[in-house]
C-alpha positions in Angstrom: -13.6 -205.7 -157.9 -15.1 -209.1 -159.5 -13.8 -210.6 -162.7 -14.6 -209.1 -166.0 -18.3 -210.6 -167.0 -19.1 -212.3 -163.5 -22.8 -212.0 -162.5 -21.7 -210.1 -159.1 -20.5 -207.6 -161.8 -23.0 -207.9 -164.1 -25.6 -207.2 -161.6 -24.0 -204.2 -160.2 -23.5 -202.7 -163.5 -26.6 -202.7 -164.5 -28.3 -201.6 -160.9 -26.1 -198.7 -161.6 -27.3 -197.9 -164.9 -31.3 -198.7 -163.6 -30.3 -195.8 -161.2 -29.2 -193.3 -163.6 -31.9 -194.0 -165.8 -34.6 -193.5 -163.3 -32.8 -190.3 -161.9 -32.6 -188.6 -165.2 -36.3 -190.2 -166.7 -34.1 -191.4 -169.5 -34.5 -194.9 -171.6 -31.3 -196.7 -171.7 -30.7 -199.2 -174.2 -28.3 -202.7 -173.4 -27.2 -204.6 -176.1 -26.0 -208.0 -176.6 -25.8 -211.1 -178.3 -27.1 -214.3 -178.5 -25.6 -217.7 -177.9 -26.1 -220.5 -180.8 -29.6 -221.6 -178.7 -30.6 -218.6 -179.4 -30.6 -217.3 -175.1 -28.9 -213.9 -174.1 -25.3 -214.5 -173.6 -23.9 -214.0 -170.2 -25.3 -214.5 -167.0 -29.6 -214.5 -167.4 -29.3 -212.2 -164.2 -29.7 -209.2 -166.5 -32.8 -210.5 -167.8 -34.5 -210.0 -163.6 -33.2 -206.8 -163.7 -34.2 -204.4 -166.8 -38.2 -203.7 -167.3 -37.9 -205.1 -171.1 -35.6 -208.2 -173.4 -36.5 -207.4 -176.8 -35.2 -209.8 -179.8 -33.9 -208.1 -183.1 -34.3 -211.1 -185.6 -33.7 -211.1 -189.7 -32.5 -212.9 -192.2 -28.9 -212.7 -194.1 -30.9 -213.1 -197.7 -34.0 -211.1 -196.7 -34.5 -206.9 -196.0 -36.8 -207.2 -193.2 -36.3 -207.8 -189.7 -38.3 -208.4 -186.8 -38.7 -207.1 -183.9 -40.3 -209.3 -180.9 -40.6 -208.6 -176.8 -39.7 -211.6 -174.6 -40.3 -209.6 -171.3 -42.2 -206.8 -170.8 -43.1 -204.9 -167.5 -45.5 -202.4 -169.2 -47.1 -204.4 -172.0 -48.2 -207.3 -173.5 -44.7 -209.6 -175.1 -46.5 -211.0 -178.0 -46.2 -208.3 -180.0 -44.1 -207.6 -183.2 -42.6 -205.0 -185.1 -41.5 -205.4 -189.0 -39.1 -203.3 -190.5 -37.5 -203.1 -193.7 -33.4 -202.2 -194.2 -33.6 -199.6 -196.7 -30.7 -197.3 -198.0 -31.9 -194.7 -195.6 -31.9 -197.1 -192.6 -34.7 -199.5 -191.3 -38.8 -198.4 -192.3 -41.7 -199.6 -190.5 -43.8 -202.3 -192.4 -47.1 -201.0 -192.2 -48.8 -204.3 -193.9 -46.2 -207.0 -192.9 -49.0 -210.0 -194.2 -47.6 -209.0 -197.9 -44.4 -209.8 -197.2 -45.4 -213.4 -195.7 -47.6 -214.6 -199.0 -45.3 -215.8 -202.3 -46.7 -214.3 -205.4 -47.9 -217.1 -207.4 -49.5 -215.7 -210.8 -51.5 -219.0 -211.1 -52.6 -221.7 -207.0 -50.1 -224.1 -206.7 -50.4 -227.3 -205.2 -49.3 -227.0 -201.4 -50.0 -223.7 -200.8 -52.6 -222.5 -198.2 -52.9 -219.3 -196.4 -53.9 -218.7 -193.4 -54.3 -215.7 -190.6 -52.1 -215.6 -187.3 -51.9 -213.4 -184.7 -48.4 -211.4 -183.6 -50.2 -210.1 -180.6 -53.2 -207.7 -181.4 -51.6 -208.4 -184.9 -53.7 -210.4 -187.4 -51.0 -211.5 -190.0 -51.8 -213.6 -193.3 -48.9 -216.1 -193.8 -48.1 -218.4 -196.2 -47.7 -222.6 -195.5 -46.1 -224.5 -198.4 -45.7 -228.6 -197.9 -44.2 -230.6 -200.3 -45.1 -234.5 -200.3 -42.2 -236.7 -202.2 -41.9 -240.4 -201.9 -39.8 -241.1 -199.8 -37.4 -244.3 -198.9 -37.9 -246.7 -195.7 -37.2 -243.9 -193.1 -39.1 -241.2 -194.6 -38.5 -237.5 -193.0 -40.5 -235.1 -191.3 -39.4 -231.5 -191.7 -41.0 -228.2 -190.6 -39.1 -224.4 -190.5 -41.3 -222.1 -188.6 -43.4 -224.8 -187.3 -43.4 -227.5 -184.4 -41.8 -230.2 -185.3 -43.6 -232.5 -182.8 -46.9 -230.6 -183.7 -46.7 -231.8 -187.5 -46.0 -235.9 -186.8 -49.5 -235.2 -184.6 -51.2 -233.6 -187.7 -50.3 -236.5 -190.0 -51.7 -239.4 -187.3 -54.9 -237.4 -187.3 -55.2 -236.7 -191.3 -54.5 -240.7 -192.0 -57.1 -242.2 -188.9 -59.8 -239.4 -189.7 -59.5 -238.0 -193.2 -57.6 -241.2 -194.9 -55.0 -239.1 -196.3 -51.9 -241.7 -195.8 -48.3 -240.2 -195.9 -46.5 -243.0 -194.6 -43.9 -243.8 -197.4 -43.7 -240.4 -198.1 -40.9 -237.9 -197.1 -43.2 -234.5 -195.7 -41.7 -230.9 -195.7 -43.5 -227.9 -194.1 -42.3 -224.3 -194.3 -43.8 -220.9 -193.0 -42.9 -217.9 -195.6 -41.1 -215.5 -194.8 -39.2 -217.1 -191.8 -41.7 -216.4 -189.1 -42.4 -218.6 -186.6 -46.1 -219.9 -185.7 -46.4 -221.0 -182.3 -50.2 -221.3 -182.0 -52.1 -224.2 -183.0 -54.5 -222.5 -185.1 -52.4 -223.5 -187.5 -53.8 -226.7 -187.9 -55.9 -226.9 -190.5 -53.7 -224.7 -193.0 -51.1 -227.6 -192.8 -53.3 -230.4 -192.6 -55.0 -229.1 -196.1 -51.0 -227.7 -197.8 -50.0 -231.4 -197.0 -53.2 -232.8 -198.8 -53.0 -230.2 -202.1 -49.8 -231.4 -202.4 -50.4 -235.4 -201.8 -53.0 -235.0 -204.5 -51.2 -232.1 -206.7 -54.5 -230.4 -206.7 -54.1 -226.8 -205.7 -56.5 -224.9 -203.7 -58.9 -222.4 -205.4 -57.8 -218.4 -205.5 -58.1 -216.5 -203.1 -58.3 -219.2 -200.2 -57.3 -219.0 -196.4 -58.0 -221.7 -193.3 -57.6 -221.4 -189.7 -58.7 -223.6 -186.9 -57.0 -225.8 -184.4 -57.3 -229.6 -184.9 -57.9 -232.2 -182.4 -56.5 -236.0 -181.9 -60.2 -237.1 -182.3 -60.3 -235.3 -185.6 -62.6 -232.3 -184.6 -61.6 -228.8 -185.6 -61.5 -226.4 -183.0 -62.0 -222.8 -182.8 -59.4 -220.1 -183.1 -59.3 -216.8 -180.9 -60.4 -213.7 -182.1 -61.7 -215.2 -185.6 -63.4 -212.1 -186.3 -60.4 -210.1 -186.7 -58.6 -212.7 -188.7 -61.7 -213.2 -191.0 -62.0 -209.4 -191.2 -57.9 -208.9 -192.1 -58.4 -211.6 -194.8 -61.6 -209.7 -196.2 -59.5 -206.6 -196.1 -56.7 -208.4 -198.3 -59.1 -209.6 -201.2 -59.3 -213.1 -200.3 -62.9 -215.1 -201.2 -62.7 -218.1 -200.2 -62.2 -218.9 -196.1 -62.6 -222.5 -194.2 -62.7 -222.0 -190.8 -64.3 -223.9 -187.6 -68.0 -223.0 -187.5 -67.8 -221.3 -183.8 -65.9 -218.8 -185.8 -68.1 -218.6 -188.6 -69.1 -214.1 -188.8 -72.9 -212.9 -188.1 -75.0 -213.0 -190.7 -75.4 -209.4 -192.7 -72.0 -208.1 -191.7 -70.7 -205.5 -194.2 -67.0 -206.5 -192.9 -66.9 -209.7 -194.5 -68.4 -208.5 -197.8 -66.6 -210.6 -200.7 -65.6 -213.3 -198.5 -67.5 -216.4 -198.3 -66.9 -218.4 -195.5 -67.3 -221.8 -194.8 -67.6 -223.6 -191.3 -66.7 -227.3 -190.6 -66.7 -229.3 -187.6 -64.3 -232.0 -188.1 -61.2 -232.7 -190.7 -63.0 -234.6 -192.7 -65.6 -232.4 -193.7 -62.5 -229.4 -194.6 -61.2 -232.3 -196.8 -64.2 -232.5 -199.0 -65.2 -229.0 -199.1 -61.4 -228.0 -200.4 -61.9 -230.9 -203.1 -65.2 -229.9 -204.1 -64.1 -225.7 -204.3 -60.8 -226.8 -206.1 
């Protein structure tokens, strides 16, 4: 007898529908939108009551869409599914890295790769910065990256490294439109923003991970293995990562990947210089 869309409503609805669907051992599916903050719409009630919220995210200009688990009872909700809209309906992405790296026939200068993880998911994506001079306010932009995170980044890489972007306006961007949450991202972005300062690109063939640190140290990611391993798998040559990470000696995994372990920001500064 409540109002249309009130949460005594809302909550009986669905306590209904969680009834038939354990009666019959069928999987119902709820949908709904979002509001512009990007929450479900309506009263978050629902959320409490059904075992899994998953988010169906994409592009207008892009095919692919993405598939992500905010709640779940029965697994882990950092996983993510890639699928591609296809004239036959939507295809699972079976190597989603390749549609997070631009094709560049030639390095360009603020490009650096480096491995994520979606979950159990290693994931190569691309970070681009572009360094422009900028006017007495300069700006601080990042898409797919924390906003907050990046003003931190460039404190550390002018007191440790001497890299000084002060006067300059400083745009970050994750390809593809996925978002990177974890702070291994560190050291990709501290080294995009430098290769593009300097407009010396990064060899061929080169990925970094590692988390950095206000006292300039670089930290080490979790599960390197796996991401060293994904990147080996891909063809790339050349990786920088923290030397907790670096692989055991004689392992076939890593074969045609050279791998490089630092210890601070300062020392990833000179080894990218002296490979590019």
């Amino acid at each position: 007898t409540s109002a249309p869309g009130s949460v005594a409503q809302v909550r009986e609805c669905a306590a209904h529908l969680t009834r038939a669907a354990k009666a019959s051992g069928t999987a119902i599916v709820l949908v709904g939108h979002v509001t512009k903050e990007g929450a479900l719409a309506g009263p978050r009630v629902l959320e409490h009551m059904v075992d899994t919220v998953l988010y169906f995210e994409g592009d207008t200009h892009s095919s692919f869409r993405l598939i992500r688990a905010i709640k779940n009872r029965f697994g882990a909700v950092n996983e993510i599914g890639v699928f591609a809209m296809t004239e036959k309906g939507l295809k699972g992405v079976s190597n989603p890295s390749a549609i997070f790296l631009s094709q560049h026939s030639e390095p360009v200068p603020g490009s650096c790769v480096m491995v994520t993880l979606e979950g159990t998911r290693p994931m190569l994506v691309e970070i681009q910065a572009l360094v422009d001079s900028g006017g007495p306010s300069p700006r601080r932009l990042s898409v797919g990256l924390d906003r907050d995170r990046l003003a931190m980044l460039l404190a550390v890489l002018h007191r440790h490294a001497g890299v000084a972007c002060m006067d300059q306006d400083v745009f970050v961007n994750a390809v593809g439109g996925v978002r990177i949450s974890e702070p291994a991202a560190d050291l990709a972005v501290m080294l995009a923003i430098t290769s593009s300062l300097r407009g010396r690109p990064l060899p061929k063939g080169f990925i970094a991970f590692g988390e950095v640190g206000l006292a300039g140290e670089v930290r080490p990611a979790p599960r390197g293995q796996e991401r060293l391993k994904e990147a080996a798998k891909l063809g790339f040559s050349v990786a920088v990562v923290p030397k907790a990470n670096l692989p055991k000696k004689n392992d076939k995994a890593f074969e045609g990947l050279t791998v490089h372990g630092v210890d601070r920001i300062e020392e990833a500064m000179e080894l990218a210089r002296s490979l590019a």
